[in-house]
N, C-alpha and C positions, 0 to 999 in steps of 0.2 A: 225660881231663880230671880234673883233683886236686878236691879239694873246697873248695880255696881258691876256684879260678878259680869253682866252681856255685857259692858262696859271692857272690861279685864278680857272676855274672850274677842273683843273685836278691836284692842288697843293695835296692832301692826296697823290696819286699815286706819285706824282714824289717826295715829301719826303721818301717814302719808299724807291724808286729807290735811292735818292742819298745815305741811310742808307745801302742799299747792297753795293753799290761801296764804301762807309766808311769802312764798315766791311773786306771788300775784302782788301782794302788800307792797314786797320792797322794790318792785322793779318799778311798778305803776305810780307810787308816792313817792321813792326816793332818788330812784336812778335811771326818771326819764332820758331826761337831757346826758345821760353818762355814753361814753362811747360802746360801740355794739360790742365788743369783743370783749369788754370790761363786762358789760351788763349775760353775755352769755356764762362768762365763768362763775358770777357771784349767782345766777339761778342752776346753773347745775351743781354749785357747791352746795345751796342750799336743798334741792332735791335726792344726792347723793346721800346728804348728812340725816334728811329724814329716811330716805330708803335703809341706811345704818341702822339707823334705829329701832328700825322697826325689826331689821333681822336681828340686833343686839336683845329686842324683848322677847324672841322667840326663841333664843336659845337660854335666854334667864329665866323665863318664866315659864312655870309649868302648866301647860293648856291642854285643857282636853274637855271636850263638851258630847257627849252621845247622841246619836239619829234624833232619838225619840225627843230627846228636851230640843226647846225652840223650833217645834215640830219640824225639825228638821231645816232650819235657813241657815243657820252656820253652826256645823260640824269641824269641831277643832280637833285633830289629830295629827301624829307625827308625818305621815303620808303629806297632808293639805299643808302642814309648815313646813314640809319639805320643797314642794312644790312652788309654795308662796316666796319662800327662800331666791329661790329659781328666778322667777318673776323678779323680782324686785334686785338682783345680782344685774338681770338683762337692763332694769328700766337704770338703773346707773348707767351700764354701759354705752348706754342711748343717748346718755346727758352728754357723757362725754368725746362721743363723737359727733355731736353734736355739736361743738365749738369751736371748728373751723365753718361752721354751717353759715351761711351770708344771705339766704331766702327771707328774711324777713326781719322788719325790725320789732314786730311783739314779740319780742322777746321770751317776758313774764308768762302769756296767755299760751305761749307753745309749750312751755316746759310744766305750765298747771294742766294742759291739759294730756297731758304723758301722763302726768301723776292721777289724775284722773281715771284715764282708761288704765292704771294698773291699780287702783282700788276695785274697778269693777271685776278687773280679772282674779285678784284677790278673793272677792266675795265667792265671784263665779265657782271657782272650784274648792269652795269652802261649803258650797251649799247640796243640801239631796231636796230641797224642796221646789216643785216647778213654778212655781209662781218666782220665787228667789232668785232662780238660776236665768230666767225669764227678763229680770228689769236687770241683773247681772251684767246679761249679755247686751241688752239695749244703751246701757252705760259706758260698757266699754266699746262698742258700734258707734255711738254719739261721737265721742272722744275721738275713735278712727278719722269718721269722713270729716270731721272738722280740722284733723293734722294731713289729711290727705290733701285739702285744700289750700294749705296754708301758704301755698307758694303764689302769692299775688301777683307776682310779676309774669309767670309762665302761664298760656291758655291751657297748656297738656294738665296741670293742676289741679282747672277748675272740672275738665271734661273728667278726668280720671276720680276726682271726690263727686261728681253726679253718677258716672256709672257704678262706680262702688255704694252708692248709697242707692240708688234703684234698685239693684241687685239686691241690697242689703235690705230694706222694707220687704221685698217679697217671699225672702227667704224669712224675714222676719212672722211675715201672717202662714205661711207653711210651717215654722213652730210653732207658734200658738195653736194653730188649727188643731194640729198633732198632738201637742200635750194638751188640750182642752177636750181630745176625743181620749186619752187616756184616763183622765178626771175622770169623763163619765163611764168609762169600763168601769174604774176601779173604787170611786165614789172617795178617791183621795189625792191628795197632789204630792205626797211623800213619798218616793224612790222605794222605801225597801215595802210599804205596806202595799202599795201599788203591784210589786212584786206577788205579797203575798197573795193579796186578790184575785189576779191573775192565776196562778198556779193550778195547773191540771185544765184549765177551759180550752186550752188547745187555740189553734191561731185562727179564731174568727175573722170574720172579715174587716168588721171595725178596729180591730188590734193589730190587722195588718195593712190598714189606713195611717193610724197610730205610728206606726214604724216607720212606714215609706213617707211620711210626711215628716215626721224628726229628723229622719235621715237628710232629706232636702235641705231641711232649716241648717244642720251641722256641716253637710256636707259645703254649703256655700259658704262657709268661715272656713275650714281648712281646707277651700279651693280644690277640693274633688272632681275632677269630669264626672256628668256633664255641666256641671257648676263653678265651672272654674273661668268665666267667659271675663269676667272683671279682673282679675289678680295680672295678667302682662299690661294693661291698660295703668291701672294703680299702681304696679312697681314703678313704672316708668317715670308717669307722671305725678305723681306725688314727690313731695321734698325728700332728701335719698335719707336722713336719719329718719324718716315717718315711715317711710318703704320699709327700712331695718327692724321697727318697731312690730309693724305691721306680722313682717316678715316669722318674725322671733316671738313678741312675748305674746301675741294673741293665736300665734300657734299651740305654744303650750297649753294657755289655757283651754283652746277650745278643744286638742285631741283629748285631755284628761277629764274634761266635762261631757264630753262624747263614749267617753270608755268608760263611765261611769253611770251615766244614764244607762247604756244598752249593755253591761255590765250588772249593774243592781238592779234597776228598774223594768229592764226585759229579760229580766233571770227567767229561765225555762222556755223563752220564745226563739232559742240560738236557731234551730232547724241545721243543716249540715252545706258543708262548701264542699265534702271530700270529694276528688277525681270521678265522675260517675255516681255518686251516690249524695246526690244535691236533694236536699230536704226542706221546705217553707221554712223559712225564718230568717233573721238578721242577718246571718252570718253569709249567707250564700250573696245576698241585696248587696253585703260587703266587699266582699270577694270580687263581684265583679267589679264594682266602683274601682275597688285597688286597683285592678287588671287593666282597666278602660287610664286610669291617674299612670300607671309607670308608663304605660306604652306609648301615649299622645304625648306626655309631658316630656319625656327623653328624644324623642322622635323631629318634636317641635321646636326644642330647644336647638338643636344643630341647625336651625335654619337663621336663627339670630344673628342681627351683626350690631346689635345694640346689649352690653353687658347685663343692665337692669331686669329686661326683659327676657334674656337668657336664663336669669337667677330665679324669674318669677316662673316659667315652665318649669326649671330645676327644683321650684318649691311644688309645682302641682306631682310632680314624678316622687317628691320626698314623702307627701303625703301617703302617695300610694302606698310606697314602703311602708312608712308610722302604722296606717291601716292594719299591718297584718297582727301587731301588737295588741289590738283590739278584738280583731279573728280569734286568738288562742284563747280569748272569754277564761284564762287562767293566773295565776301567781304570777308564774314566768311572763307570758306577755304584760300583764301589766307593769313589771320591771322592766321590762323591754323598751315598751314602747314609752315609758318617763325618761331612763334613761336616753333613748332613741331623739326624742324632738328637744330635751335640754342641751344636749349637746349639740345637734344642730343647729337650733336657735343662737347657742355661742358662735358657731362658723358661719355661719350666715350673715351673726349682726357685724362682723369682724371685714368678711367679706365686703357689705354694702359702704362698713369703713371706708373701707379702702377706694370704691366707687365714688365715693363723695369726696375724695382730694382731685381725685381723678375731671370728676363733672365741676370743681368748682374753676378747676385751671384751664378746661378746656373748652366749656360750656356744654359737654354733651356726656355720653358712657358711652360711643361707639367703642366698638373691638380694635379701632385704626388709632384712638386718642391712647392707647394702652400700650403703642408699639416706644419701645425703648423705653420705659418705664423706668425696668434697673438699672438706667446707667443714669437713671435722673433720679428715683426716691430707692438706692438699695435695702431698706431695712423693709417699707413698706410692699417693696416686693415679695422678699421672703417670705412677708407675715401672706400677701395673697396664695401666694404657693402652697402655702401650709391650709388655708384655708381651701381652696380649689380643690386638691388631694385628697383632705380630708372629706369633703363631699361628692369624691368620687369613689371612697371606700379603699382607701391606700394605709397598708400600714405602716407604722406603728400608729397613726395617728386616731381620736376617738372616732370619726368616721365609719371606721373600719369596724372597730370594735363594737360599735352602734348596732350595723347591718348585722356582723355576724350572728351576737346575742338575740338580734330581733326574727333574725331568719334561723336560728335553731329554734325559736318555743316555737314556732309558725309549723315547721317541719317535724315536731314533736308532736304537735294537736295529733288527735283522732290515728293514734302509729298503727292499726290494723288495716285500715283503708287507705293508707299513706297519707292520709288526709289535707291540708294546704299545699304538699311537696309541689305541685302543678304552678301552683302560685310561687313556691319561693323561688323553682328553677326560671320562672319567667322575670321575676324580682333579680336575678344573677344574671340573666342574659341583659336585661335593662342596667345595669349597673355598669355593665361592659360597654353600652351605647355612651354611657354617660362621660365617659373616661375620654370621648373624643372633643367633645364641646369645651369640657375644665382645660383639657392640654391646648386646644385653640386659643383660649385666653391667656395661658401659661407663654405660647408662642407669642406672639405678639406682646409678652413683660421680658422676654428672653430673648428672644432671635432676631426680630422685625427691629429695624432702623429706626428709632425718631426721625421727625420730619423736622427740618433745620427750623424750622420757625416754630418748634414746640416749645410752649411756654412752660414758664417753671412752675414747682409744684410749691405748694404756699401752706404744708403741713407743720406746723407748733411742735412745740416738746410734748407738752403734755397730751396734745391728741395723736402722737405718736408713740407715746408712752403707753397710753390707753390700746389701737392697737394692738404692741408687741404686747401686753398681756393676755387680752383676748387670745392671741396667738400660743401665748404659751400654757393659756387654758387646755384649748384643744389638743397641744401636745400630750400634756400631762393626764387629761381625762382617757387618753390614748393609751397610754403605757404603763398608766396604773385606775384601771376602771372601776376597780374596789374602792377606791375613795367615795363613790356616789353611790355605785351598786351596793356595797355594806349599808350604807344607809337607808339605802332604799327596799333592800330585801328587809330590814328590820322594822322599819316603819309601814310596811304594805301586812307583814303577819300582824303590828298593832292595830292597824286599823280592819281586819276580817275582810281582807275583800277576798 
C-alpha cells in the first residue's frame, strides 16, 4: 500500500486536523483583537465546515482497508465510519453550544483543541492495533485535561483538570501494563491474531492479569465504579461545553474501543456472568462492574443539588447500562450498545446545553438556579424535558428505545441459564431510581417559583436553534430507530464482528 492510497484511507482525520490548524491560524493572526462572540462563531463555523467535510468524504468515498494491511492501525469499514460519523455529528454540536460559552478568551486554542481530541477518537476506533489504540487514546486524554482546564477564571477548573488527569496517567500505566502483558502471551500487538494465539490456552493467570488490567485502564474513561472517582469532580468543574464533550464524544469512543478489544482480542476468554453459574473470564469482571455503575450511580445521584454533578453520576449509572451491550459479546449487543451511547451522547450533550445558559446567567448549575425556568427560556425548557425523559427511558423518546434494544440482547445471552436476566432486572429497577432525580430537575423548570431577582437568560438564536435540533434528534431517533439501527445492523454484518 503507497502512501497515497493510507493517504485516501485517513483523509476524514487529516481534514479535521487541517480545520484545527485553520482555526488556530485565523483566530491567532487575524482576529485577535475581534470581539469574543464574533471570534467564537467564525471558529466554530470553521470547525463545523471541516467536521462536514470530513462526513461529506465518507459517504463519497469508498473506504475500506482490512485487519491485516497496516498491521492493523486503521481499519476502515462501514461499522468505524459509521461510528466516526457519530463523533464528528457530536464534536459540531460542541462547537455550537459553545457560543454562548464566555470562560475564556482563547478562543482558537479551545475549539483546535476539540478538534484535536476528535482526531484521536477518530483514530481510536479505527484501529485493532495496541500500540495504535494506545497513543489514540493518550491524544484524545491530552486534549480532555487541557479542555477540562480551560476555565482560568474558576479554581474548581484547575482542581477538576488535575484530578482527571492523575486519575488519567494511572489508568493510563494499568493499560499499558495490560496490553504489554498481552504482547507477551500473544508475541503480537494485533487484536484478531492476538486472539488467535490465545485460543484453547484457557485463562492463565497472566491473561487474566491481562484482562483485569485493561479493564482498569477502560474502565477509568467510561467512568465505571470503582473508577469513577474523577467524573462528579470534572463535570462540575470543567467548562460546561468541555463537560458535554467529555460527557458524549469520548464516551462513544471509548465503549466501542472497549467492545472491541474484549470482543476481538479476548475472543474465547468470555467465561460466564449467568445467575449461579459464573465462570473465569471477562464477562462475569463485567457484570459486576455494571452491577456495582447502575446501583451507586442512580443512588448517588438523588442526593445532588448541583445539576452538573447529578448528570456526571447519571453518566456513571449510563455506563453500567452501555456495559451490558458489551456482556452479550454478540451481533445484537454490539448494535445495542452503538446505538445505546450515540444516542445518549446526543441527550446528554443537549442536556449540558441547556446547563451552560443556565450557569452562564446565574453563575452556578444549582437545582434552585433552575426554578422558573419556563416562564423565563420556554422553548429551552421543552428541549430539557425532552432530554431528562429521554435519559430516564420515557417513550416515545430514543431513550427508551436505547434501553429497551440494549436490555433485550442482555436478556437473550446464554437463554438456557437465563443468563444476564439478574443483571437486566436490576438495570429496570435502577431505571425506576433514576426517574426521580430527572423529574426533580423537571420540578424545579416547571413548578418552583423564580426568585424575583433571577436574571435573565442571555441564549442567541442560533445557540437555540442548535439545541431545539439536538432536541428533535432524540425525538426522531425515538420514533423511528431504524434510521441508525438499519445502518448499523448493515454495517456490523460488513465489518465480521
Amino acid at each position: 500500500m503507497n502512501y497515497f492510497s493510507i493517504l485516501k484511507l485517513a483523509m476524514p482525520e487529516t481534514v479535521v486536523l487541517v480545520a484545527a490548524l485553520a482555526v488556530l491560524f485565523v483566530d491567532l493572526g487575524i482576529m485577535r483583537s475581534a470581539e469574543g462572540k464574533f471570534r467564537r462563531v467564525v471558529a466554530a463555523a470553521f470547525s463545523g465546515t471541516g467536521c462536514l467535510v470530513a462526513i461529506f468524504w465518507m459517504f463519497q468515498v469508498d473506504q475500506v482497508s482490512r485487519p491485516e494491511l497496516l498491521s492493523g492501525m486503521l481499519v476502515v469499514d462501514p461499522l468505524t465510519q459509521l461510528v466516526k460519523q457519530a463523533l464528528l455529528v457530536l464534536t459540531v454540536a460542541t462547537g455550537l453550544v459553545s457560543l454562548d460559552s464566555r470562560f475564556t478568551d482563547h478562543v482558537g486554542e479551545y475549539f483546535a483543541l476539540l478538534l484535536l481530541a476528535t482526531v484521536g477518537m477518530m483514530f481510536l476506533v479505527s484501529s485493532e492495533n495496541l500500540l495504535m489504540i494506545f497513543i489514540s487514546l493518550e491524544l484524545t486524554s491530552l486534549s480532555l485535561y487541557v479542555l477540562t482546564a480551560f476555565n482560568k477564571r474558576n479554581p474548581r477548573s484547575a482542581e477538576a483538570a488535575l484530578k482527571y488527569f492523575l486519575f488519567g496517567g494511572m489508568a493510563a500505566a494499568f493499560t499499558l501494563f495490560g496490553l504489554s502483558l498481552l504482547y507477551g502471551l500473544s508475541g503480537s500487538i494485533e487484536l484478531r491474531p492476538i486472539a488467535a494465539a490465545l485460543k484453547g490456552k484457557g485463562l492463565d493467570p497472566l491473561l487474566a492479569a491481562a484482562i483485569v488490567m485493561t479493564v482498569i485502564g477502560f474502565g477509568f474513561k467510561i467512568a465505571a465504579v470503582p473508577f469513577h472517582l474523577w467524573a462528579p469532580d470534572a463535570y462540575q468543574g470543567a467548562p460546561t461545553p468541555s463537560a458535554a464533550f467529555i460527557a458524549s464524544g469520548s464516551k462513544v469512543a471509548s465503549f466501542f474501543i472497549l467492545a472491541k478489544i474484549m470482543m476481538v482480542g479476548f475472543a474465547g476468554a468470555e467465561g460466564s456472568g449467568a445467575w449461579r453459574g459464573f465462570a473465569a473470564g471477562w464477562v462475569p469482571l463485567l457484570a459486576v462492574i455494571a452491577l456495582f455503575s447502575m446501583v451507586l450511580g442512580n443512588l448517588a445521584a438523588i442526593a445532588q443539588g448541583n445539576v452538573k454533578r447529578l448528570l456526571a453520576y447519571s453518566a456513571i449509572a449510563h455506563g453500567g447500562y452501555a456495559l451490558l451491550g458489551v456482556l452479550t459479546a454478540n451481533v445484537q449487543g454490539i448494535a445495542s450498545l452503538v446505538y445505546y451511547v450515540v444516542t445518549y451522547a446526543l441527550t446528554v450533550l443537549g442536556a449540558f446545553g441547556v446547563v451552560s445558559t443556565v450557569e452562564e446567567s446565574a453563575g452556578d448549575a444549582r437545582l434552585s438556579d433552575f426554578a422558573g425556568l419556563s416562564r423565563r427560556a420556554p422553548v429551552l425548557s421543552l428541549c430539557m424535558m425532552i432530554f431528562m425523559l429521554s435519559l430516564a427511558g420515557i417513550p416515545p423518546l430514543a431513550g427508551f428505545f436505547g434501553k429497551f434494544y440494549l436490555f433485550s440482547a442482555a436478556a437473550g445471552a446464554e437463554p438456557k441459564s437465563l443468563g444476564l436476566l439478574w443483571l437486566v432486572v436490576v438495570a429496570i429497577g435502577m431505571s425506576a431510581v433514576s426517574l426521580y432525580y430527572y423529574l426533580q430537575v423537571l420540578k424545579q423548570i416547571y413548578v418552583a417559583d423564580a426568585a424575583a431577582d433571577a436574571p435573565p437568560l442571555g441564549a442567541t438564536a442560533p445557540f437555540t436553534v442548535a439545541v431545539v435540533l439536538v432536541a428533535m434528534g432524540v425525538v426522531i431517533l425515538g420514533c423511528a430507530p431504524d434510521l441508525l439501527l438499519g445502518r448499523l445492523s448493515a454495517a456490523i454484518r460488513a465489518a465480521g464482528f
